[in-house]
C-alpha positions as a Markdown table, in Angstrom:
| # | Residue | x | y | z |
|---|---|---|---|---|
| 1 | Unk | -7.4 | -5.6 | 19.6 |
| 2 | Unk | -9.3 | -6.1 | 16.4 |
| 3 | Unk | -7.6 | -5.8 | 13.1 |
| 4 | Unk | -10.8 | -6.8 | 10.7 |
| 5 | Unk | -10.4 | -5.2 | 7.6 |
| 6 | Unk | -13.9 | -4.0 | 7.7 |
| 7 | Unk | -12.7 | -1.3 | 10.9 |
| 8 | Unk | -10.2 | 0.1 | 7.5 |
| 9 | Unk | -12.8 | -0.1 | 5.3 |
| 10 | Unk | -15.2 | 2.7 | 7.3 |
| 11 | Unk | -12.3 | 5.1 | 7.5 |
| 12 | Unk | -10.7 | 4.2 | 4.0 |
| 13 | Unk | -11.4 | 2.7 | 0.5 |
| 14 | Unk | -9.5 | -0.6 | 0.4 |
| 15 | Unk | -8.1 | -1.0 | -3.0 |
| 16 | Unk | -6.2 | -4.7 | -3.0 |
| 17 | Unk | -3.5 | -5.8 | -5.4 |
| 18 | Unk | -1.9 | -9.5 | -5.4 |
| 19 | Unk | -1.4 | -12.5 | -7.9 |
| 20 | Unk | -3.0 | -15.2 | -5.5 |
| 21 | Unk | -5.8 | -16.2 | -5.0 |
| 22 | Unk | -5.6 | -16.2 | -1.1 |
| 23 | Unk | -3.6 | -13.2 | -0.3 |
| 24 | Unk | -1.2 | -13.0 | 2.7 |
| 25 | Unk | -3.6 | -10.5 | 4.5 |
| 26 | Unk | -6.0 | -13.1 | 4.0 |
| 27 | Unk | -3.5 | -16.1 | 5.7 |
| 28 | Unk | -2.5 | -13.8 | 8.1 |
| 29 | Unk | -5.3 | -11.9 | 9.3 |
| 30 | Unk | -8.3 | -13.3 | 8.0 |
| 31 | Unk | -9.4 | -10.7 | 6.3 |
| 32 | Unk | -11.4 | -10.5 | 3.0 |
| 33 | Unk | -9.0 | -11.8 | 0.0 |
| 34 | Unk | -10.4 | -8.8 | -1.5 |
| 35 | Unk | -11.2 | -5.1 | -0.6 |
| 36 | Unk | -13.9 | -2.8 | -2.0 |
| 37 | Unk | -11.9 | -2.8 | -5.5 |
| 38 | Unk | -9.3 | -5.5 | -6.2 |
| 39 | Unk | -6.6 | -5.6 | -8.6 |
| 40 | Unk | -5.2 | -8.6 | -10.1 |
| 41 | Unk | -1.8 | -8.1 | -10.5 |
| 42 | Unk | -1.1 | -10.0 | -14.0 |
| 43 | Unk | 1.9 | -8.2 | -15.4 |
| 44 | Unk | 4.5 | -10.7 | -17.6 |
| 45 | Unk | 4.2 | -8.6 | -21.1 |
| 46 | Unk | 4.3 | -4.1 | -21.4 |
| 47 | Unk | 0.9 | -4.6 | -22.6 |
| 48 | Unk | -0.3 | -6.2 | -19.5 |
| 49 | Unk | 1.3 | -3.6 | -17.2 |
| 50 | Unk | -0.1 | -0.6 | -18.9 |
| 51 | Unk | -3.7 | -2.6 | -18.9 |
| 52 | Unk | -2.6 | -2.9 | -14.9 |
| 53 | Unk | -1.9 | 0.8 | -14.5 |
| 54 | Unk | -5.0 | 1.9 | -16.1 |
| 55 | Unk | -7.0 | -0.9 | -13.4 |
| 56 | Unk | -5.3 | 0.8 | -10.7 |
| 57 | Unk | -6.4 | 4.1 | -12.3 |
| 58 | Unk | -9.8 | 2.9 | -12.3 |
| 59 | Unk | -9.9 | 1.8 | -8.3 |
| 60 | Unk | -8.0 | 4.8 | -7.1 |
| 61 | Unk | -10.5 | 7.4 | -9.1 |
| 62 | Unk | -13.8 | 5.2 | -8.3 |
| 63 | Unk | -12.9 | 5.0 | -4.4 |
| 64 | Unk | -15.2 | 7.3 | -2.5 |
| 65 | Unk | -13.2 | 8.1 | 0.4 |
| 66 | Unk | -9.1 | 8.2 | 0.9 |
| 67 | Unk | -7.5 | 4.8 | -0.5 |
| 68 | Unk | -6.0 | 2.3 | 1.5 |
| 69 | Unk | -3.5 | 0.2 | -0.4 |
| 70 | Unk | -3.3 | -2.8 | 0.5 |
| 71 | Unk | -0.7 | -5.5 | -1.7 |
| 72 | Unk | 1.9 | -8.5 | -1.4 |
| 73 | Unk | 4.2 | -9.9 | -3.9 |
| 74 | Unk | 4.4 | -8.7 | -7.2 |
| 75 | Unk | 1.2 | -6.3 | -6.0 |
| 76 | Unk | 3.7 | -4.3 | -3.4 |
| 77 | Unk | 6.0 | -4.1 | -6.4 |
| 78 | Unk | 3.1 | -2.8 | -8.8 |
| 79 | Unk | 1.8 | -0.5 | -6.5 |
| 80 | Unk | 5.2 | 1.3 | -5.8 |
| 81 | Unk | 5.7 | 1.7 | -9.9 |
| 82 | Unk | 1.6 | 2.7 | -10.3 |
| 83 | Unk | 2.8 | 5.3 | -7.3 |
| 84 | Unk | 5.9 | 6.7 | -8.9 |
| 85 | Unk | 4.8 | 7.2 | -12.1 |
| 86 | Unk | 1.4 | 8.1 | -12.0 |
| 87 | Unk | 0.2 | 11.8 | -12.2 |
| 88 | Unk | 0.0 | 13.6 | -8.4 |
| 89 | Unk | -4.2 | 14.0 | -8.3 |
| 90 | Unk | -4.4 | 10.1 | -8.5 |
| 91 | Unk | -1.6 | 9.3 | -6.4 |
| 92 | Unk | -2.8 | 11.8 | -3.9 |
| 93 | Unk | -5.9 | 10.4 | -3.2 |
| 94 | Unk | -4.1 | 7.5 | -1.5 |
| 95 | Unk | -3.6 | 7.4 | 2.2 |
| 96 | Unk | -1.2 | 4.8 | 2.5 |
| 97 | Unk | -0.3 | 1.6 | 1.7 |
| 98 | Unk | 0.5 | -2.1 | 3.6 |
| 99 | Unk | 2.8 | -3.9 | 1.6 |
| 100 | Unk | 2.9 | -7.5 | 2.6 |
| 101 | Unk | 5.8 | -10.4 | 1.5 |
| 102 | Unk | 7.2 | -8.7 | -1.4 |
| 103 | Unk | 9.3 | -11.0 | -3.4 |
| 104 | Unk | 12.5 | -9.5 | -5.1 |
| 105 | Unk | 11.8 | -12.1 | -8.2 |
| 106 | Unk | 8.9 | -9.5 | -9.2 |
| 107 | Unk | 10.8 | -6.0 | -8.9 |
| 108 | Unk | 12.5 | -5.9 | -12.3 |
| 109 | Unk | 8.9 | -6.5 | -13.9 |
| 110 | Unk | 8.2 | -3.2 | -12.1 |
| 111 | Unk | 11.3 | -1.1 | -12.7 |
| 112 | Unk | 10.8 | 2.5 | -11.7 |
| 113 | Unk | 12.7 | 5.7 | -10.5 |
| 114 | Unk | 14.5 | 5.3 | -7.2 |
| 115 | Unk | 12.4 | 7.5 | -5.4 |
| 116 | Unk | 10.6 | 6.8 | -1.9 |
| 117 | Unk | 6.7 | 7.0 | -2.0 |
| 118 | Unk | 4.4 | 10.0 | -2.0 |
| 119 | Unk | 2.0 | 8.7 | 0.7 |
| 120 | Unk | 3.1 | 6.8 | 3.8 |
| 121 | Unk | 3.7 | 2.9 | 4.0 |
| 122 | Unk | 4.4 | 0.0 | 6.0 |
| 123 | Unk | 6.3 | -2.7 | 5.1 |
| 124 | Unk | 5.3 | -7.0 | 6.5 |
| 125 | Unk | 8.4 | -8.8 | 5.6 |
| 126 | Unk | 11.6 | -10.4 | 6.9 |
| 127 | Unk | 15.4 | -9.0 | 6.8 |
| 128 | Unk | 15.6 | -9.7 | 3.2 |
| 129 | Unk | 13.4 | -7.1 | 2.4 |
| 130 | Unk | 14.7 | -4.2 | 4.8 |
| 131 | Unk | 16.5 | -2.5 | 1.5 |
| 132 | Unk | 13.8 | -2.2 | -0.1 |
| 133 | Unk | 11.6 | -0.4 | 2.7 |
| 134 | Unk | 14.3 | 2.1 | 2.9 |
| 135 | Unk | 14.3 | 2.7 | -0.6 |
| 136 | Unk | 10.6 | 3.2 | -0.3 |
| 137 | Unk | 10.3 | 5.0 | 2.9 |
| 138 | Unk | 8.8 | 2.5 | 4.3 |
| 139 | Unk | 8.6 | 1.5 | 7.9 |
| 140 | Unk | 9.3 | -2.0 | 8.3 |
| 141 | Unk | 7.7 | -4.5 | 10.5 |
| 142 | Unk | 10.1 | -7.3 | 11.5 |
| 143 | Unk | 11.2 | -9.5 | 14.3 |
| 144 | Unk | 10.9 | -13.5 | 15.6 |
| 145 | Unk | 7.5 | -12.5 | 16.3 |
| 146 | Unk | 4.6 | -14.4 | 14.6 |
| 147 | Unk | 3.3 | -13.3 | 11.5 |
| 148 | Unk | -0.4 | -11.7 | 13.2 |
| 149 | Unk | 1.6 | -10.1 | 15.6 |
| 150 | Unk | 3.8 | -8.3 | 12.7 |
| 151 | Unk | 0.8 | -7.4 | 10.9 |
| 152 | Unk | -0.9 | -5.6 | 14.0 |
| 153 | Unk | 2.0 | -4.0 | 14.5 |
| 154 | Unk | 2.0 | -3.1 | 10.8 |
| 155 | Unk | -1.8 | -1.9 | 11.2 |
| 156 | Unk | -0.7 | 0.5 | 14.1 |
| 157 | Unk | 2.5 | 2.0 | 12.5 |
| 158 | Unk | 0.4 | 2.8 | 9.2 |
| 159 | Unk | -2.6 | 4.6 | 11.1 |
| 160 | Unk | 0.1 | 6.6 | 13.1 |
| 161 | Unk | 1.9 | 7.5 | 10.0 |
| 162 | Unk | -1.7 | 8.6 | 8.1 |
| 163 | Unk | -2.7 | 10.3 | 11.1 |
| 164 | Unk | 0.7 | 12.3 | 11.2 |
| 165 | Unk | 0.2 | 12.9 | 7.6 |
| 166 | Unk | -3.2 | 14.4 | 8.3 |
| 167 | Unk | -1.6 | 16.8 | 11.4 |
| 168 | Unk | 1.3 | 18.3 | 8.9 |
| 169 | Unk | -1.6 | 19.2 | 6.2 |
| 170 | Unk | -4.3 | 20.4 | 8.6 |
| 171 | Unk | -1.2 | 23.0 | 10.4 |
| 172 | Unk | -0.2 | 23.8 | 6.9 |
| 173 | Unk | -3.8 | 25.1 | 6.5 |
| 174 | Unk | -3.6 | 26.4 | 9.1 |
| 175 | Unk | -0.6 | 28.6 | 8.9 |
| 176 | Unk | -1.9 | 29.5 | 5.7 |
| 177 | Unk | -5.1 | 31.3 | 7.0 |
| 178 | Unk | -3.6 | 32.7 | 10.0 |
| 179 | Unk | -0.8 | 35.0 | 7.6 |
């Protein structure tokens, strides 16, 4: 099975978010540190995080196809605030997002209303984070596995969850011509 980030990056726009320099996709998977835009999450004052949100902004809009989000650390953290809080035609143009190895040090830099996300997710982490994938609605990908085994099954839980996404709009549609 391959899991190259370049098989994402035909179907999606991969917009990366993290603080290091060598990313856990990047441990994990060997996949680019970066994706076609990349975010670096640098958030310790306000004026840093609004300068973030408007960078996030800017990927999201520029993508030219849906946008694949793809963060760990203080990145998953940033993406789920950027999601909440941002206005629906940005956040809509995202498909989904991987979250890898959030840390819980980083959420209170990110504090945001306690809703889950409007697109779906999938959540690389141990135990510790299983909270916080329920409070995002995200499904989480666990287990004594090895780390690349998590993060293909990771891969294959976020494609299943885009593709359902894709059936519920396209029947939608279609209810809505058929009246």
């Amino acid at each position: 099975m391959d899991l190259a980030l370049p098989a994402l990056a035909d179907r999606f726009s991969v917009v990366t978010l993290s603080e290091r320099r060598v990313p856990a996709w990047s441990r994990l998977l060997d996949w680019p540190a970066a994706g076609n835009a990349h975010v670096p999450v640098r958030a310790r004052r306000l004026s840093d995080r609004n300068l973030l949100a408007a960078k996030i902004d800017r990927a999201v809009l520029d993508a030219d196809r849906a946008v694949l989000l793809v963060a760990e650390g203080a990145g998953c953290f940033a993406a789920a605030w950027w999601a909440r809080l941002s206005p629906a035609d940005y956040v809509g143009r995202v498909a989904g997002a991987l979250f890898f190895e959030p840390g819980a040090k980083d959420e209170a830099r990110f504090a945001s209303p306690r809703v889950t996300l409007p697109f779906p997710s999938v959540l690389v982490g141990d135990d510790e984070v299983r909270a916080l994938a329920d409070g995002w609605g995200s499904s989480m990908v666990d287990g004594e596995e090895g780390p690349l085994l998590r993060a293909q099954r990771a891969v294959h839980r976020f494609t299943a969850a885009v593709v359902e996404r894709e059936v519920r709009s396209g029947e939608r549609l279609w209810m809505g011509i058929v009246r």
